[in-house]
C-alpha positions in Angstrom: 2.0 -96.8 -18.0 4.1 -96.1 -20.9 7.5 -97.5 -21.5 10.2 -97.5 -23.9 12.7 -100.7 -24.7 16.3 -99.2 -23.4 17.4 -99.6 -27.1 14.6 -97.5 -29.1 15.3 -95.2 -25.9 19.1 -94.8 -26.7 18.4 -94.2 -30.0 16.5 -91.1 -29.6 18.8 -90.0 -26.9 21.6 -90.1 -29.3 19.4 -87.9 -31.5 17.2 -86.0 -29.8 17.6 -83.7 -26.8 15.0 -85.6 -24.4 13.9 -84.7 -20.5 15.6 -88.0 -18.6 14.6 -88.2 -14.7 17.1 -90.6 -13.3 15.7 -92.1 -9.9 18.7 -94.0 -8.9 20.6 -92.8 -5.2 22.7 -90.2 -5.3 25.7 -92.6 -5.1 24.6 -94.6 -8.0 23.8 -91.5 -10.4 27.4 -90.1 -9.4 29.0 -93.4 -10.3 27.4 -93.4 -13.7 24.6 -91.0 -15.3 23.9 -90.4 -19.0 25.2 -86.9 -19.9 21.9 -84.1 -19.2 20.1 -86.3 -16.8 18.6 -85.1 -13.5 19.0 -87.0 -10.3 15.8 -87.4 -8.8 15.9 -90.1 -6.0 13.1 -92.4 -5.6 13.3 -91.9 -2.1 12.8 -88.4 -1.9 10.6 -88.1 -5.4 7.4 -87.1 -3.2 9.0 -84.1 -1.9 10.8 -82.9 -5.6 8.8 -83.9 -7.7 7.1 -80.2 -8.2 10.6 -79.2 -9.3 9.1 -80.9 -12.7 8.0 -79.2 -15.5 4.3 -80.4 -16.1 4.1 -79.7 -19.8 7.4 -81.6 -20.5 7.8 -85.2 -21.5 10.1 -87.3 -18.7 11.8 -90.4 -19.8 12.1 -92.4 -16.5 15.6 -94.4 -15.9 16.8 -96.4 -13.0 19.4 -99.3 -12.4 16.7 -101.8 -14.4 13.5 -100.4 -14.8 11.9 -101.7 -11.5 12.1 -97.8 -9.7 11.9 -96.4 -12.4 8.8 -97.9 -13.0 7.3 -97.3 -9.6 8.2 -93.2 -10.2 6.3 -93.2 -13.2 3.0 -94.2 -11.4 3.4 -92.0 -9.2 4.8 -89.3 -11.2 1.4 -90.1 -13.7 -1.1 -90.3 -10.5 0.3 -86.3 -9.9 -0.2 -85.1 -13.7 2.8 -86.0 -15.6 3.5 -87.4 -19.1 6.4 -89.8 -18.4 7.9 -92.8 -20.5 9.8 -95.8 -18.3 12.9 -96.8 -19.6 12.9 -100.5 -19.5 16.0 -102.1 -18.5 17.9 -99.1 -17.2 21.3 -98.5 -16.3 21.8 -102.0 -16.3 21.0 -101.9 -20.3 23.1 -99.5 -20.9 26.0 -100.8 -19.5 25.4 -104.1 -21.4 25.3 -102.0 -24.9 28.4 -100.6 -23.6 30.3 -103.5 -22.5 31.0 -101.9 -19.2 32.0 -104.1 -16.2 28.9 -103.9 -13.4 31.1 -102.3 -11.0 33.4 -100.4 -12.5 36.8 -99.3 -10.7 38.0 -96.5 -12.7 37.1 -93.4 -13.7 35.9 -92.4 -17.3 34.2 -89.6 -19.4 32.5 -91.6 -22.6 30.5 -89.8 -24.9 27.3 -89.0 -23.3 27.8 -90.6 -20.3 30.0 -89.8 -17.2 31.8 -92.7 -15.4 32.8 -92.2 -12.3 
């Protein structure tokens, strides 16, 4: 499987406009999501999953890489070219300095805090 540190990842997200599959709950994606993600629960990935483009690229995210990684194998076993994002959400929110439970609601640039 192929995977990507969280901090090479941000950089190219920061530059690039990349395909990011986001595998966290509902709950969790609406609480915080990088801005042009798609929320594709792990839970329900084996019935969505066709909703994927097979000729695009999918970077993988989750809370720290654990689901994320486990959608990727499958997600490769079906025919797609994905990248894990090791470290997730949780990364992210260490770069940021956010608070792991955050109790207000913010818009930051390229990311939606809820």
């Amino acid at each position: 499987m192929k995977e990507i540190s969280f901090d090479e990842f941000y950089q190219l997200y920061q530059n690039e406009q990349l395909s990011l599959v986001d595998v966290r709950e509902v709950e969790e994606f609406e609480a915080l999501h990088l801005e042009g993600a798609r929320n594709f629960p792990l839970s329900q990935l084996a019935d969505t999953y066709k909703q994927l483009e097979k000729d695009q690229l999918y970077y993988v995210i989750c809370k720290s890489g654990m689901r994320s990684a486990r959608a990727c194998q499958f997600l490769s076993e079906q025919g797609y070219e994905v990248i894990n994002v090791q470290g997730g959400m949780d990364a992210f929110r260490i770069r940021k300095k956010l608070p792991l439970r955050p109790k207000i609601r913010k818009v930051l640039k390229g990311v939606y805090l809820l």
